[in-house]
C-alpha positions as CSV (number, residue, x, y, z in Angstrom):
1,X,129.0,101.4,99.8
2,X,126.5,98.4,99.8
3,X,122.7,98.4,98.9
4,X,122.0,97.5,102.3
5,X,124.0,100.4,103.7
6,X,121.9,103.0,101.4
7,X,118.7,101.5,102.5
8,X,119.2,101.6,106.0
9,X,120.1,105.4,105.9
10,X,116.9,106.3,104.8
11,X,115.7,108.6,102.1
12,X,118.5,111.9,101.3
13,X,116.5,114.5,100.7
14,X,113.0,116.3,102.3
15,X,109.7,115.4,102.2
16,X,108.6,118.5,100.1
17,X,111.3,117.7,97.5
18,X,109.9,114.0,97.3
19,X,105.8,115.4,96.9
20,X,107.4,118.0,94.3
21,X,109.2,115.6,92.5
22,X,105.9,112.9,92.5
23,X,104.2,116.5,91.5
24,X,106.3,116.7,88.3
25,X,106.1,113.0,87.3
26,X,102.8,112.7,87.4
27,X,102.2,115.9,85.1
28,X,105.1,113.6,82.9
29,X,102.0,110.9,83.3
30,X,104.9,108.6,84.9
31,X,103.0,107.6,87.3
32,X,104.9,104.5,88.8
33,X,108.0,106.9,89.2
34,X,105.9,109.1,90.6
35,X,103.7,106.0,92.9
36,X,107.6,106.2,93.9
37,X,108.2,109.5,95.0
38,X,105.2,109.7,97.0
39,X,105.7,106.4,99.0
40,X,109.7,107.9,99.8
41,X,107.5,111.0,101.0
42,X,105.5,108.8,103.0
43,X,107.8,107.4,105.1
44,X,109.0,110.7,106.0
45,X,105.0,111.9,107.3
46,X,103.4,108.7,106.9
47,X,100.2,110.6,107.5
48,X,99.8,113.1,105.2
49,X,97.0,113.4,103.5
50,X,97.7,115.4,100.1
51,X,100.6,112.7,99.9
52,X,98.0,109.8,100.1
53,X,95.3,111.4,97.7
54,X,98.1,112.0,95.6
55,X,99.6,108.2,95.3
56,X,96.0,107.3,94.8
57,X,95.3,109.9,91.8
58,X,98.3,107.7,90.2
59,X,97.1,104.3,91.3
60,X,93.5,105.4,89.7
61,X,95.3,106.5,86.3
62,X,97.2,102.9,86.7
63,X,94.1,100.8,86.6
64,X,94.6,99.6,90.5
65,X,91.4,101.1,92.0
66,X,92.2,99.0,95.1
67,X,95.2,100.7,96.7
68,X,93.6,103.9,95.5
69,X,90.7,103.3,98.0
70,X,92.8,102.7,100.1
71,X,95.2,105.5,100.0
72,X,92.1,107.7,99.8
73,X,90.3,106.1,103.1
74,X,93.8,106.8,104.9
75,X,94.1,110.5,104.0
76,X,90.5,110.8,105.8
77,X,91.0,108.7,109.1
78,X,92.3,112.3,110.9
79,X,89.7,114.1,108.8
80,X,86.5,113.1,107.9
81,X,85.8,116.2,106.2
82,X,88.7,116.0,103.9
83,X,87.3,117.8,100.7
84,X,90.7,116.0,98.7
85,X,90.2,112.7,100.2
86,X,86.4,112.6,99.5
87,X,86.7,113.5,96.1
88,X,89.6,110.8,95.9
89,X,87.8,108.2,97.4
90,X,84.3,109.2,95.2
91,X,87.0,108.6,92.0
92,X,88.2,105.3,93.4
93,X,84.8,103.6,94.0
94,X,83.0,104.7,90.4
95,X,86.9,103.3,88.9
96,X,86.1,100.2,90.9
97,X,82.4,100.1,89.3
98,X,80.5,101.1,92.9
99,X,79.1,103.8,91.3
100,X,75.9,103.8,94.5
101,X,78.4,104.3,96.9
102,X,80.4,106.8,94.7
103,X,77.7,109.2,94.4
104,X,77.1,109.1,98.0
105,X,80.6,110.5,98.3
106,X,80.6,112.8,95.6
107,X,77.2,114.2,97.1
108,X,79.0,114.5,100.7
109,X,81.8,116.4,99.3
110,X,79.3,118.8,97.1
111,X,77.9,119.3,100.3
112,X,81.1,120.7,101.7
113,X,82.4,122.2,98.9
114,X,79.7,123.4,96.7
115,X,81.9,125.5,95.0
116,X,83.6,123.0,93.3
117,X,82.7,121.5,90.1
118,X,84.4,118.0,90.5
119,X,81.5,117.4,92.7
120,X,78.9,118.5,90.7
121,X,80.7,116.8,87.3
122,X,81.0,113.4,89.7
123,X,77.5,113.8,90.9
124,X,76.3,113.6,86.8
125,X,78.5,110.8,85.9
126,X,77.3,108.6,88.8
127,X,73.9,109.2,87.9
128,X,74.2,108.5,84.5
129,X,76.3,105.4,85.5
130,X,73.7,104.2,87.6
131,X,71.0,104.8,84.7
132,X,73.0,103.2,82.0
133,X,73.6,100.2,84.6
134,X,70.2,99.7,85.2
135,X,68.3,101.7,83.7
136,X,66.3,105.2,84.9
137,X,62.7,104.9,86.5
138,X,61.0,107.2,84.3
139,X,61.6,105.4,81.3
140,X,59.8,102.5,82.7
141,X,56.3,102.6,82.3
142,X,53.5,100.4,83.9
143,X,50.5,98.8,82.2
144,X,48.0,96.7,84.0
145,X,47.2,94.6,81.5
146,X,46.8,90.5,80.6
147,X,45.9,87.9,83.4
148,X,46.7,89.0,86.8
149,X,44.8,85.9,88.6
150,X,47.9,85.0,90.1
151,X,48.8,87.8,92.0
152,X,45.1,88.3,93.4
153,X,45.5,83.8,94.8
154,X,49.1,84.9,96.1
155,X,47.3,88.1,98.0
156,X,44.8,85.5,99.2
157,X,47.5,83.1,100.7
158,X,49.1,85.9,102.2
159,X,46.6,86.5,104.7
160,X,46.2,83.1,106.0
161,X,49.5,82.2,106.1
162,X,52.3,84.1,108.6
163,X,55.4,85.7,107.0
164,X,58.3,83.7,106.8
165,X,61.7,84.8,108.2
166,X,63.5,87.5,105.6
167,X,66.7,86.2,104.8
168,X,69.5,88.0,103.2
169,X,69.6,86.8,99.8
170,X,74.1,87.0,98.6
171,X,74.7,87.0,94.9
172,X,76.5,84.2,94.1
173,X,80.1,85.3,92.9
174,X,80.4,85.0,89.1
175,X,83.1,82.6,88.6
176,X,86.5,83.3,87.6
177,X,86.8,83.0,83.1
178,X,82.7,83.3,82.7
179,X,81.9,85.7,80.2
180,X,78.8,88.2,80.7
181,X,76.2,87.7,77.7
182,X,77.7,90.2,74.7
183,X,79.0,89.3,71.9
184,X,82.8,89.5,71.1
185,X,81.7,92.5,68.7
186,X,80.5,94.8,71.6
187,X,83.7,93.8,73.5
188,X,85.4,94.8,70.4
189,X,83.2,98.3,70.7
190,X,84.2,98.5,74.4
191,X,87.7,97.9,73.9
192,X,88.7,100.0,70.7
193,X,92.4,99.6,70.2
194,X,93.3,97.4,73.2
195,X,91.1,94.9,71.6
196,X,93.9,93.9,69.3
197,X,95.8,93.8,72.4
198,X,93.3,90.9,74.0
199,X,93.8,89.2,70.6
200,X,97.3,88.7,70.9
201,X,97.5,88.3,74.2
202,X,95.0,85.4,74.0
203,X,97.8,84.0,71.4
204,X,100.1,83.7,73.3
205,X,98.4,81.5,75.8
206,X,98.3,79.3,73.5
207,X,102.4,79.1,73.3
208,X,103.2,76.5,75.6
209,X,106.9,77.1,75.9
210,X,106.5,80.7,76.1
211,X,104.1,80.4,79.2
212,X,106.2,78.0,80.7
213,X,108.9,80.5,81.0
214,X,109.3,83.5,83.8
215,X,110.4,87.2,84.1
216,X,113.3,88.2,85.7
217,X,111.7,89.2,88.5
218,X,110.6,85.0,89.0
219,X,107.1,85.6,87.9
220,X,105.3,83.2,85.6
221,X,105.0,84.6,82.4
222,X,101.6,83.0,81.9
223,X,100.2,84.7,85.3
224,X,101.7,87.7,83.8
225,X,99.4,87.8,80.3
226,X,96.2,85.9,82.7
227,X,96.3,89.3,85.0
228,X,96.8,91.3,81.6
229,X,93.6,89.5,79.6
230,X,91.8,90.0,83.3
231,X,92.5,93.7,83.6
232,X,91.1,94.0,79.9
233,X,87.8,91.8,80.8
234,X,87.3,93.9,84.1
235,X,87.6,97.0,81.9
236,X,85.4,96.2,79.5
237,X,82.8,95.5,82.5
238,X,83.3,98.7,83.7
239,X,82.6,100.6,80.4
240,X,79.9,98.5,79.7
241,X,78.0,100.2,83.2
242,X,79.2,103.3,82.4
243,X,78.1,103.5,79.2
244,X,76.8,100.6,77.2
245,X,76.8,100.2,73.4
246,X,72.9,100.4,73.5
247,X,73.0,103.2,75.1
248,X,75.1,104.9,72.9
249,X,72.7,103.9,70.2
250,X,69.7,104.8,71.6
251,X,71.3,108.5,72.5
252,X,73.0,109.1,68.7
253,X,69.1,108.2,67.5
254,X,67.7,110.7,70.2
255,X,69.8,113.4,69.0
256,X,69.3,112.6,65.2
257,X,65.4,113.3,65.7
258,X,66.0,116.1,67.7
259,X,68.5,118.0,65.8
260,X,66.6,120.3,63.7
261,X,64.1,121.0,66.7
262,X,67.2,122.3,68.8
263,X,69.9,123.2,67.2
264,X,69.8,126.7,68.0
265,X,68.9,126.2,71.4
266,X,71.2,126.2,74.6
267,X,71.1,122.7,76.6
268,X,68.4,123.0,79.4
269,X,71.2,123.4,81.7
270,X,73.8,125.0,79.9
271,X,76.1,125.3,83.2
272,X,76.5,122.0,83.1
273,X,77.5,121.8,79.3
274,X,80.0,124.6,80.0
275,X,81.4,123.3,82.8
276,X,82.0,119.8,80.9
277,X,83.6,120.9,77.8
278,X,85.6,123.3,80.1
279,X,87.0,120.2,81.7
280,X,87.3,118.2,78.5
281,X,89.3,121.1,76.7
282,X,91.3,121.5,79.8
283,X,91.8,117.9,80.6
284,X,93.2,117.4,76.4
285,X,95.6,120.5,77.2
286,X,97.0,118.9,80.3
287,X,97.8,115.9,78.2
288,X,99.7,117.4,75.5
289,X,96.7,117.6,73.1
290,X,96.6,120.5,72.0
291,X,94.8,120.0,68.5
292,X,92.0,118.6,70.2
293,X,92.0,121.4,73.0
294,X,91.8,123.8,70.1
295,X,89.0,122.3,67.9
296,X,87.1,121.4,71.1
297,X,87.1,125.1,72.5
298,X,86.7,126.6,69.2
299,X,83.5,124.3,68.4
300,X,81.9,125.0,71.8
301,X,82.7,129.0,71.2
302,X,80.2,129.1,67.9
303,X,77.8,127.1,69.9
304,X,77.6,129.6,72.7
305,X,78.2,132.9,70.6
306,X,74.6,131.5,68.9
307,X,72.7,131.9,72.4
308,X,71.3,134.6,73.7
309,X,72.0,136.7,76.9
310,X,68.9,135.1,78.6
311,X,69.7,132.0,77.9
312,X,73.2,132.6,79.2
313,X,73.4,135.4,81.4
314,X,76.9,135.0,82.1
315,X,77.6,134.6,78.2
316,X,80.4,137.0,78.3
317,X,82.5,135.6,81.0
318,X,81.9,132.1,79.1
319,X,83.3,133.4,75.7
320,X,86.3,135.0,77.4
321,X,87.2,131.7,79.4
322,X,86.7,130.0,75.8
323,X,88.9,132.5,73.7
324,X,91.6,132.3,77.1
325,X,91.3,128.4,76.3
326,X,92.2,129.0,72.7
327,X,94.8,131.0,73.1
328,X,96.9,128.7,75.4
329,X,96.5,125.8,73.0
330,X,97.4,128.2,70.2
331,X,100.7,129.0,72.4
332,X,101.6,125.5,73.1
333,X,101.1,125.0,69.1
334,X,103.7,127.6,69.0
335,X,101.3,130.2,67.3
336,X,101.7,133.7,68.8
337,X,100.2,136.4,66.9
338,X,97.0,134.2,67.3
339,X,97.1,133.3,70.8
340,X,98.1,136.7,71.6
341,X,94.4,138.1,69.9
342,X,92.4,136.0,71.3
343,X,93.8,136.1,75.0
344,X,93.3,140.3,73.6
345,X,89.8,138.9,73.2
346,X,89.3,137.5,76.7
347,X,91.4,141.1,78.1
348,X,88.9,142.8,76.1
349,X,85.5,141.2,77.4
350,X,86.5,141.3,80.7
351,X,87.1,144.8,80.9
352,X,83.3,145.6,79.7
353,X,82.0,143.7,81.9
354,X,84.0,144.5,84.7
355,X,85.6,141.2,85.4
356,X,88.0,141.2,87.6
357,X,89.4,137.5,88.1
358,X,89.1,137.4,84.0
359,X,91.1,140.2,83.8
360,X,94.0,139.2,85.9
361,X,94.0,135.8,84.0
362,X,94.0,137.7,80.2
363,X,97.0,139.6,81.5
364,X,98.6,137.3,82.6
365,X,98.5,135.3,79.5
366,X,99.3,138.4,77.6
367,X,102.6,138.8,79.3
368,X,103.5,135.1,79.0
369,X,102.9,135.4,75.3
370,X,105.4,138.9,75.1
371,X,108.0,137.0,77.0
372,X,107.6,133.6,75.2
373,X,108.5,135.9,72.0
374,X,111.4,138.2,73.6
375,X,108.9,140.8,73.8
376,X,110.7,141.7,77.8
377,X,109.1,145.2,78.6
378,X,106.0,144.6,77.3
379,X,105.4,141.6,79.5
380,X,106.9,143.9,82.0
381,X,104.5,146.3,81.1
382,X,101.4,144.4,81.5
383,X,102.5,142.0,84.6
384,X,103.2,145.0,86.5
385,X,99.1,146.0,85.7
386,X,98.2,142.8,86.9
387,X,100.5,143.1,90.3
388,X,97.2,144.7,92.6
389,X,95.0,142.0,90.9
390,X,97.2,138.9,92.4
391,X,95.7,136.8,95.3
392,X,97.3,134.8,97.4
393,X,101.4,134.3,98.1
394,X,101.4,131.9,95.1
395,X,100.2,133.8,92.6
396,X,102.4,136.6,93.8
397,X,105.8,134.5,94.1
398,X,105.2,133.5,90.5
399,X,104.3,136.9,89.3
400,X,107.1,138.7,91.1
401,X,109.9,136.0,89.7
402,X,108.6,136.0,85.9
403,X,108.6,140.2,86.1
404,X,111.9,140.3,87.9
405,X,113.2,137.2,84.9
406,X,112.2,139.9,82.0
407,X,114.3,141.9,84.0
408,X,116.8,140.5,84.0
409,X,117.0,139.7,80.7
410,X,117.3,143.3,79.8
411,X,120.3,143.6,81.9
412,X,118.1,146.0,84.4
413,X,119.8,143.7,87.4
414,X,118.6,146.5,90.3
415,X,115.3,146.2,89.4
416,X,115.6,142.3,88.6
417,X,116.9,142.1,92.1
418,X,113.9,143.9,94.0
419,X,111.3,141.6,92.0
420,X,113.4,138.6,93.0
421,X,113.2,140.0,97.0
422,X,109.6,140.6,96.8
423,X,109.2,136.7,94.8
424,X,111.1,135.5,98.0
425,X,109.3,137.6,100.4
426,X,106.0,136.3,99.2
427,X,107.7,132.4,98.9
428,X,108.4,133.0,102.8
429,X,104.7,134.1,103.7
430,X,103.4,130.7,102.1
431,X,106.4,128.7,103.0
432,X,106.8,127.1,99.1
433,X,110.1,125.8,99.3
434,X,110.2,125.2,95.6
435,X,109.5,129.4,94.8
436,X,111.8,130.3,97.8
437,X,114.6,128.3,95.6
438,X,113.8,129.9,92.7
439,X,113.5,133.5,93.9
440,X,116.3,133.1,95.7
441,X,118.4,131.9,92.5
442,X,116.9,135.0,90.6
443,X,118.2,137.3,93.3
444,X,121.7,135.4,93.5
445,X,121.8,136.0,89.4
446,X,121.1,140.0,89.3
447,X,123.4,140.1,92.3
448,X,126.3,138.1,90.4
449,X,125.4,140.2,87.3
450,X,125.7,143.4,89.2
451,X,128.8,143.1,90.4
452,X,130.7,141.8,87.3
453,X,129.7,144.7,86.0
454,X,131.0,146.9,88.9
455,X,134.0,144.8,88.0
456,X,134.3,146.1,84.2
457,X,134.0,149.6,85.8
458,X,137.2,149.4,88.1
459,X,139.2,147.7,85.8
460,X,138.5,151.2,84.0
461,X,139.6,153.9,86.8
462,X,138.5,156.7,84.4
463,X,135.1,156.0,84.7
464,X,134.8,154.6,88.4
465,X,134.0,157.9,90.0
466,X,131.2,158.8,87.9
467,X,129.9,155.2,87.5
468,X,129.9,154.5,91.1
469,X,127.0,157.3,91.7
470,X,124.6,155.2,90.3
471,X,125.2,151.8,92.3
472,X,123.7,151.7,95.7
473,X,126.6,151.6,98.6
474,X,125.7,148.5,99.8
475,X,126.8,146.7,96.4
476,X,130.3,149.4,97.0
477,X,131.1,147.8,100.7
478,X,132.0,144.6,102.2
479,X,133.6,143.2,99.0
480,X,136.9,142.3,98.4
481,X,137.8,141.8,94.9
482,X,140.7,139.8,93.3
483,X,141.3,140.5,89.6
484,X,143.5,138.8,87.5
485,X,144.6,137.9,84.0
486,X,145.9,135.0,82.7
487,X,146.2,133.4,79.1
488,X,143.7,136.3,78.0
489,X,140.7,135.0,80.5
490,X,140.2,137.2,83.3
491,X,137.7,136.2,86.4
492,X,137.0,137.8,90.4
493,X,136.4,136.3,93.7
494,X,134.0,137.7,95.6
495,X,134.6,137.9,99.7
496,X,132.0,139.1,101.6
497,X,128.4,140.0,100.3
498,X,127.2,142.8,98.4
């Protein structure tokens, strides 16, 4: 069959298999495979919008801010009020350097959703863009002093003559190669490692039978490293707003001088320093760096366990989501016993103080440390205390399907079975197509297991009666079974269900 012939019948598969599969890549960080994926979902529902602010959370982590403003305007033409798409769009524009018009998003969405603390994190970031960019107001102070003759002959002139015409005054476009006034060793500050990148890219400009050469894809191999060294330049821009060398500086000598006076106290808004780190330790997590997770969460733990309860009111909730933090990257180091206390730890906290969304997340870190170390009925055991806390058919599918998998894997198929029923069940209520697979495969396994073990039981007649008391009748009835033996294998054929 050609190319052409596969093209023109379309994508194979579903749109929710496309958005799950763009979903998994970009967790991978593959984000053109994934860029992919979501444009094959896109011609399935071209309007979609968590399909759109999806694509453009890759095309952000790609460096092309453009088409993730775009994708991000799209997913709010139906919806102006599109929490996902605000957010998206508030990303884009501070990526692209508009960091004005980015906190005029963030702010909207706030406004919206003030329960989320992307908002309030993208609100702080703008506005300490904006300061590092050009500077904040209070730290510019006033003096009337020297000769101000001038301005008292231009007030003078003023009044006799009219006001001309106000004109809007453009800023010229800086010209394509010219350099902003820093030196090549702040760029090298900016840049870090991809400095030595710039360097050799810059090299091989200077190759002229390289350049004249082409890609197999016909492109000129010098437009290829001018778009590279431009990418780096436009970088380097950007973290020069966001956060310039001097200002760096300026705050490592601030904090020198006023170590000693603080260093016991909490930040003057210490929600906003736990809310950071909480998002830095989770954000290293999420991209395989555990070590850093670790140290991170275990540094800002001793900081906070040194405040006191006035200062941080909610101090115990904090320290639990800390040790909870801990004990996953300890987990995805591969070190039980100790992810297993502290995740105790969080259990622990949250049970004084009568937490009850901390509670249901210790537990169910608890179990997934028992069943991560074969430890089946004890994460049995404390999943099934954690069953009344779920919310929400998610959190149940999942929580059903891992109880009804340590089930199973202590040959208790009956009761692997139900779990796997009540995993679909839940699947069906939130219409999840990927948890109404895998329920569904859990309930297909304790069913097959089941009745190859009925099978072992007729093939032994002097135990059937007895054995056959235990099994419900509907596993008895309806199938047709076909034994037989050959070169010492033996194998059934099921007719009919069970």
């Amino acid at each position: 069959m050609s190319e052409e012939l596969l093209e023109e019948q379309g994508p194979k598969s579903t749109f929710s298999t496309y958005m799950a599969e763009g979903d998994q890549l970009f967790h991978k960080r593959e984000y053109t495979k994934a860029i992919e994926s979501y444009s094959t979902a896109l011609t399935l529902q071209p309007d979609d919008k968590n399909c759109l602010v999806a694509r453009s959370k890759c095309y952000v982590k790609m460096g092309d801010s453009e088409n993730a403003l775009k994708d991000a305007e799209d997913s709010l033409k139906e919806d102006k009020n599109f929490f996902k798409g605000l957010y998206q769009k508030a990303e884009a524009l501070y990526t692209m350097g508009d960091f004005e018009f980015a906190l005029v998003f963030y702010h909207r969405g706030h406004k919206l959703r003030p329960e989320l603390q992307e908002f309030r994190l993208g609100i702080q970031k703008a506005q300490e863009a904006i300061n590092n960019s050009v500077g904040s107001p209070s730290s510019v102070k006033l003096e009337n002093k020297g000769d101000l003759s001038f301005f008292h002959k231009t007030d003078e002139l003023k009044k006799v003559r009219p006001k001309p015409l106000i004109r809007s005054v453009k800023r010229e476009p800086r010209q394509q190669g010219q350099k902003t006034p820093k030196s090549e060793r702040t760029t090298k500050q900016l840049l870090g490692e991809l400095y030595t990148d710039k360097e050799y890219l810059e090299k091989l400009l200077k190759d002229e039978d390289l350049i004249k050469g082409k890609t197999r894809g016909g492109e000129r191999l010098q437009d290829v490293i001018l778009n590279c060294i431009s990418y780096l330049d436009t970088r380097s821009e950007f973290w020069w707003q966001q956060k310039p060398i001097y200002a760096r500086q300026r705050d490592r000598k601030l904090l020198r001088e006023q170590w000693n006076r603080a260093r016991h106290l909490p930040p003057s808004d210490p929600t906003c320093y736990i809310l950071k780190n909480l998002e830095e330790i989770d954000a290293a997590l999420s991209a395989g760096n555990a070590n850093g997770s670790l140290k991170k969460a275990r540094d800002v733990l001793k900081t906070v366990q040194g405040w006191s309860e006035e200062a941080l009111p909610n101090k115990s909730e904090v320290l639990g989501n800390l040790y909870s933090c801990i004990g996953n990257a300890l987990m995805d180091l591969g070190d039980m016993d100790k992810a297993l206390d502290n995740h105790l730890k969080d259990l622990e906290l949250a049970q004084q103080s009568k937490l009850v969304d901390s509670k249901s997340r210790a537990l169910d870190n608890i179990g997934r440390v028992y069943a991560r170390i074969g430890k089946f009925q004890r994460a049995i055991e404390v999943w099934e205390e954690k069953v009344p806390l779920a919310q929400g058919g998610l959190e149940k599918a999942w929580l059903f399907h891992e109880i009804g998998r340590c089930y199973l894997e202590l040959k208790r198929h009956m009761e692997a079975r139900d779990y796997g029923t009540r995993s679909l069940s839940a699947a069906d209520d939130i219409s999840d197509e990927n948890w109404q697979l895998n329920a569904s495969v859990l309930v297909a396994q304790a069913e097959c297991e089941s009745k190859l073990n009925m099978l072992r039981l007729i093939k032994h007649p002097n135990a059937l009666p007895v054995q056959l008391k235990l099994l419900p009748m509907q596993y008895v009835t309806g199938c047709v079974i076909h034994v037989y033996e050959e070169d010492n294998s033996e194998g059934c054929t099921w007719l009919g269900t069970g």
